[in-house]
C-alpha positions in Angstrom: 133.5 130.6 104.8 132.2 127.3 105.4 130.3 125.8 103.1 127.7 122.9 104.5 125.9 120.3 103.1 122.1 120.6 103.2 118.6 118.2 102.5 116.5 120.5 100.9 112.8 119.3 102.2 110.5 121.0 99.7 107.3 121.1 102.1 104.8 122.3 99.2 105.8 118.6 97.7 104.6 116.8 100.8 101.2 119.0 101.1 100.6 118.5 97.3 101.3 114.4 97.7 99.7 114.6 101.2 96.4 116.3 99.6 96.1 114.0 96.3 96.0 110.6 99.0 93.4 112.7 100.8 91.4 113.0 98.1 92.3 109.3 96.7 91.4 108.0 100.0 88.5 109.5 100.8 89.7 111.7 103.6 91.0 108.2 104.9 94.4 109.2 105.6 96.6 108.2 108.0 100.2 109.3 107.6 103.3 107.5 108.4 106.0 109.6 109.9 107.9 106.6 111.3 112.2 107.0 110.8 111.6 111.1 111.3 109.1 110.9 108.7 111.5 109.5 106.1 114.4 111.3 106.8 112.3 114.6 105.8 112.3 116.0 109.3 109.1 118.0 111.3 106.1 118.1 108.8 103.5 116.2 111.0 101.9 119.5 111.0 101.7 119.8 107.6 100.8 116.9 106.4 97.9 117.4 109.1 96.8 120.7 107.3 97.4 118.9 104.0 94.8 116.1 104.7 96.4 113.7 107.2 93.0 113.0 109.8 95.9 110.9 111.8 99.3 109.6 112.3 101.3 106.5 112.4 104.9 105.7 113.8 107.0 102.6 114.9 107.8 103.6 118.4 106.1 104.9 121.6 109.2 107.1 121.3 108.1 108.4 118.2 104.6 108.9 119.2 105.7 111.0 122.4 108.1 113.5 120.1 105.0 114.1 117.8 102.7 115.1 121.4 106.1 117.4 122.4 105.6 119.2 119.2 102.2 119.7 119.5 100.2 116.7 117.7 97.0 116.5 118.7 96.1 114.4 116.4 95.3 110.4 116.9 98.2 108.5 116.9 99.3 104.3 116.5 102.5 103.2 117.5 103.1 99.7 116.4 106.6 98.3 116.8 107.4 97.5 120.6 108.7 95.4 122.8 107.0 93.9 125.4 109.0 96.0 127.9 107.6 99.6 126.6 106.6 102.2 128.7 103.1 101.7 127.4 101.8 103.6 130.7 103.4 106.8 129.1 101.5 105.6 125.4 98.5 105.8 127.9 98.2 108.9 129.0 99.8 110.3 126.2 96.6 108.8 124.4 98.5 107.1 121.7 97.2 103.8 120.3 99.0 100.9 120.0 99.2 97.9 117.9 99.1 94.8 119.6 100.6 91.4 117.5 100.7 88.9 120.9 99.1 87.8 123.8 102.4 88.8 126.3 102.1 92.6 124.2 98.0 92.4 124.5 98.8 91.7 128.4 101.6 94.0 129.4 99.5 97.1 127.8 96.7 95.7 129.7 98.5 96.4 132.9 100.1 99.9 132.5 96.6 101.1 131.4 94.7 99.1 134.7 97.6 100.6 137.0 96.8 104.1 135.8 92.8 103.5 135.9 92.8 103.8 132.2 91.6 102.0 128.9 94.4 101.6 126.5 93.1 102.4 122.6 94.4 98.8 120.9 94.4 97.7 116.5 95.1 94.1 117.2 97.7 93.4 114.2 97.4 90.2 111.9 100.1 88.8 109.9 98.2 88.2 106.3 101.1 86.7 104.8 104.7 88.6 105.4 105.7 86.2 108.4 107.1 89.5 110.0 105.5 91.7 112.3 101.7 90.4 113.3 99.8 87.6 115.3 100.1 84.3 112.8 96.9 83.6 112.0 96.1 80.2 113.5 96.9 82.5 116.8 94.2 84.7 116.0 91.4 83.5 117.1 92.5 83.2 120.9 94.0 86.7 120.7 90.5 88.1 120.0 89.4 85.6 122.5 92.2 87.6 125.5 91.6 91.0 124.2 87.4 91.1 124.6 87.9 89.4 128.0 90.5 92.5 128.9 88.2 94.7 127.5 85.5 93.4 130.1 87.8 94.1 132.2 88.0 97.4 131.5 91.6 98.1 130.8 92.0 97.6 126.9 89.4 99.0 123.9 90.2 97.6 120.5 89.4 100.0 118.2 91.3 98.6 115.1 92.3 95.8 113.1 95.2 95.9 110.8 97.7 94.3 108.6 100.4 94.7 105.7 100.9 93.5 102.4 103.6 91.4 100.5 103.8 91.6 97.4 100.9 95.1 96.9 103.5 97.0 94.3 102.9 94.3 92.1 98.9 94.1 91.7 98.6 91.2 89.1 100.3 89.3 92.0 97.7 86.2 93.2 99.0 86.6 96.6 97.0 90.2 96.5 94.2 87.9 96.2 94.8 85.6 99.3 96.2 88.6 101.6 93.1 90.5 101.4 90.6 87.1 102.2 92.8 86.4 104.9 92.4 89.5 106.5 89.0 90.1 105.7 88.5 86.8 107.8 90.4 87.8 110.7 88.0 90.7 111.0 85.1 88.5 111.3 86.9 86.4 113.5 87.5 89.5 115.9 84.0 90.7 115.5 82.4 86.8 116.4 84.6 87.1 119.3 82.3 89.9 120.5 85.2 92.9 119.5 83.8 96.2 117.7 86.5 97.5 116.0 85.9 100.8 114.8 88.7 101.0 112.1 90.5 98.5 109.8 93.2 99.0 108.1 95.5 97.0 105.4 96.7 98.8 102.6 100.0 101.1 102.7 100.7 103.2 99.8 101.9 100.6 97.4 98.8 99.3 97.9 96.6 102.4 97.9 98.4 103.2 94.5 97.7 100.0 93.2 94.3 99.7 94.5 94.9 96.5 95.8 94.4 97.4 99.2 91.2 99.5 98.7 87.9 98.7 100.7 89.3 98.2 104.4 88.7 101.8 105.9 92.0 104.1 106.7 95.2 103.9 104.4 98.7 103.8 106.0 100.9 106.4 103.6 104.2 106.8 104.7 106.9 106.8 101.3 103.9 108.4 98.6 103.5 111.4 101.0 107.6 112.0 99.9 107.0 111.4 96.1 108.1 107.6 96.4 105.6 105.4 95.0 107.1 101.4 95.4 104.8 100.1 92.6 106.3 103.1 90.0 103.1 103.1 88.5 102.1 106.6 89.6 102.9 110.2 88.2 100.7 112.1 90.4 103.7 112.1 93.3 106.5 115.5 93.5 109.3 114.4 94.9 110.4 116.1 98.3 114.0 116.2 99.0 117.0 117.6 97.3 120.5 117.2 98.6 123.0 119.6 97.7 127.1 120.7 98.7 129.5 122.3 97.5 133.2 121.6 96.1 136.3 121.7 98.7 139.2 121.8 96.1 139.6 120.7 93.0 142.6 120.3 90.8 144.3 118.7 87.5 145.6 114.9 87.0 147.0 113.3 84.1 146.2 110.6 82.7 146.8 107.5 84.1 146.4 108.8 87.7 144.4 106.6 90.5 141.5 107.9 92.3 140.5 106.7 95.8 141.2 103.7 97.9 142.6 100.5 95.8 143.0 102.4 92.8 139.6 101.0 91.1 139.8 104.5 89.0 142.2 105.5 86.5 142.2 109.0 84.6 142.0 108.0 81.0 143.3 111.3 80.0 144.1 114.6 81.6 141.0 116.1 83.6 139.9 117.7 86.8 138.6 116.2 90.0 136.5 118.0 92.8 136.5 116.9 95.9 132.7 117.1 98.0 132.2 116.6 101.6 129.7 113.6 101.4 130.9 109.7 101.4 129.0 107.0 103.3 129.2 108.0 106.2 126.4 110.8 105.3 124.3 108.2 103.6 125.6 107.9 100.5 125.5 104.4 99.4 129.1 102.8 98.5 127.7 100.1 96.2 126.6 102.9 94.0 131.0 103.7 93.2 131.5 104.3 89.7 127.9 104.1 88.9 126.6 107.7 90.5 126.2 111.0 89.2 125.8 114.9 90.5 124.9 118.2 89.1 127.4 120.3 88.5 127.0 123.9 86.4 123.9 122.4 84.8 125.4 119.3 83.4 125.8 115.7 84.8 129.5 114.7 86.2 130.6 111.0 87.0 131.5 110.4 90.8 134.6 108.6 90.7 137.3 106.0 92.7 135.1 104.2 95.6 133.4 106.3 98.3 135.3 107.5 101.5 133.2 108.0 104.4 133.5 111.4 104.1 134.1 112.4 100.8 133.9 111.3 97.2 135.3 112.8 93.8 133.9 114.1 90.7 135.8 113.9 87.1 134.5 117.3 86.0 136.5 117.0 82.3 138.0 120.0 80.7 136.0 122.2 83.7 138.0 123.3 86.6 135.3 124.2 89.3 136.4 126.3 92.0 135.8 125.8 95.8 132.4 127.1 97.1 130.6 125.9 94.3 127.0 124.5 94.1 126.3 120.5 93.7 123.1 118.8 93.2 123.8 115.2 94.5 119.6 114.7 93.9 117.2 116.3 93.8 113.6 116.5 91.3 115.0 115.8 88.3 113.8 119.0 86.8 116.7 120.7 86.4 118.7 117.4 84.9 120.0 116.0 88.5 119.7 112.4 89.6 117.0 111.6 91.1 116.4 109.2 94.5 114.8 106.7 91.9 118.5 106.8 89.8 120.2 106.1 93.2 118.3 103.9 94.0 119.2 101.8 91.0 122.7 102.7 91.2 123.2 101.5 94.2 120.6 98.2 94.0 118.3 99.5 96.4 115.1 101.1 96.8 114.4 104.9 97.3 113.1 104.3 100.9 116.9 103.2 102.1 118.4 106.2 100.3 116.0 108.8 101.5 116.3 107.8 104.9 119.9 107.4 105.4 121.2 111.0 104.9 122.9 111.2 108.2 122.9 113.6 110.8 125.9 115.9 109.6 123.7 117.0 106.7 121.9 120.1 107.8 117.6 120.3 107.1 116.2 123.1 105.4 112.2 123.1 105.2 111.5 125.4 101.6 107.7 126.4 101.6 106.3 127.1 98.3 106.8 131.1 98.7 110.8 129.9 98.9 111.5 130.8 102.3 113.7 128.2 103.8 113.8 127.0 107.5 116.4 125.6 109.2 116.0 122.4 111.4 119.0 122.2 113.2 117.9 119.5 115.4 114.5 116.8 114.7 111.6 117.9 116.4 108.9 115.5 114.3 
């Protein structure tokens, strides 16, 4: 028998997160699937029963995979290059965030060579100095997108930003962020645009409240229980990852573990052997700090990480092949959680839930306990 690895997607988590941001934002919900929705796989329908009223990715690829599966849903892409196949955005009616004059222009030309009006949320750095029009280039990209919208080839329906610093809410930059872009919103709507939606918080800042008063709310890691401020216990955490032992066997003490030797046995014990390493997402900088779940009680993960497998002193317990391992999971039953992981391995939970590669199989649970297999992503 073969025993696989599996990510455990607990769906009634999502609805139950998805629903309490509904509720917290007012039915202002916009959910943020980007990264195959955090590494948790197809739940844009879901999350759209849950509460969602729409949905936001990275990619016009992204956007397109969500129409396949059915999404009717609106949709904002916001990370792409200048080349896109925005034409295909177009007709697909996805809306897309716009940060530049050369974006703002090549949108405006796939939607005038199909006779259409592209849906645009002109984006406004508020502080980041990442993604987003700098500010003192604001004004004239107002200016370019109500002249295009004359021309009949762009609508700008939104204007939208992103915080720095809104997991920590006694931060002063909070303060500046928000006048900054509450100012570029007057600055678009003097420049004769009409935008119908604004939108700056994300969930650290819909947690926080920092964010609050700018219309939708961009949730993408508290619809999977991760909340980046940690000041919420509202949030169920979605994901479990579980394997099972290959072979175990004794060692005496004194023996190495794992490439360079950086563990030695300090007395006799037994080591099983799991089919997980890095190259399945597990992060290496979390060696000799990590921790499963093995017959209800925690065992150390031990020698540095292979790509493919890593070992666990189980003590005076020889575990036999086939058996069951919680690698995380809740933390109801006593496994690490993504939070502990995190830490171990000097990260945040974001990286860890969305780096579980591609040999791990998906399996959605519901909250009557059938499971559901997702061989392949079909967001």
């Amino acid at each position: 028998m073969a025993w696989t690895s599996e990510l455990i997607v607990h769906d009634e988590a999502i609805r139950a997160n998805t629903e309490h941001f509904a509720a917290v934002t007012g039915d202002r919900l916009m959910a943020v699937l980007k990264a195959d929705a955090f590494g948790h796989g197809a739940i844009a329908h879901a999350v759209l029963e849950a509460g969602a009223r729409s949905v936001g990715v990275t990619s016009i690829d992204e956007a397109l995979a969500l129409r396949a599966a059915g999404v009717r849903a609106p949709i904002l892409s916001w990370l792409n290059p200048v080349d896109a196949d925005f034409g295909a955005a177009v007709l697909a009616d996805v809306d897309l965030a716009v940060s530049s004059p050369a974006l703002l222009h090549a949108v405006a030309r796939s939607a005038a060579l199909l006779r259409r009006r592209a849906r645009v949320h002109l984006h406004v750095d508020v502080g980041m100095a990442r993604d987003g029009s700098p500010i003192t280039a604001w004004p004239a990209l107002c200016t370019i997108a109500r002249e295009l919208e004359h021309l009949g080839s762009i609508h700008v329906v939104g204007v939208m930003g992103h915080m720095s610093c809104a997991d920590q809410p006694d931060h002063p930059q909070n303060l500046r962020e928000r006048l900054v872009f509450a100012n570029a919103v007057r600055t678009a709507r003097r420049r004769g645009l009409a935008p119908a939606v604004t939108h700056l918080a994300a969930t650290a800042a819909t947690v926080t409240g920092v964010g609050d008063g700018f219309g939708l709310h961009r949730i993408g890691a508290g619809l999977f229980g991760i909340d980046p401020s940690g000041t919420s216990h509202a949030l169920r955490p979605a994901l479990s990852l579980v394997t099972h032992v290959v072979t175990s066997r004794e060692v005496e003490t004194g023996t190495g573990i794992g490439y360079g030797l950086d563990h030695i046995a300090e007395r006799r014990t037994h080591l099983a052997l799991l089919p997980l390493g890095y190259g399945d997402g597990l992060p290496r900088a979390a060696s000799e700090r990590a921790a499963v779940l093995i017959r209800g009680r925690r065992r150390p993960l031990v020698g540095r990480f292979s790509m493919d497998m890593v070992v666990v002193d189980t003590g005076d317990d020889e575990v036999a092949p086939g058996e069951q391992v919680t690698v995380f999971g809740p933390g109801g039953h006593g496994e690490p959680t993504v939070a502990e992981w995190a830490g171990w391995a000097g990260t945040i939970e974001h990286e860890i839930v969305t780096r579980v590669g591609s040999r791990v199989a998906r399996v959605h649970r519901t909250s009557t306990g059938e499971a559901q297999r997702q061989e392949a992503v079909d967001a």
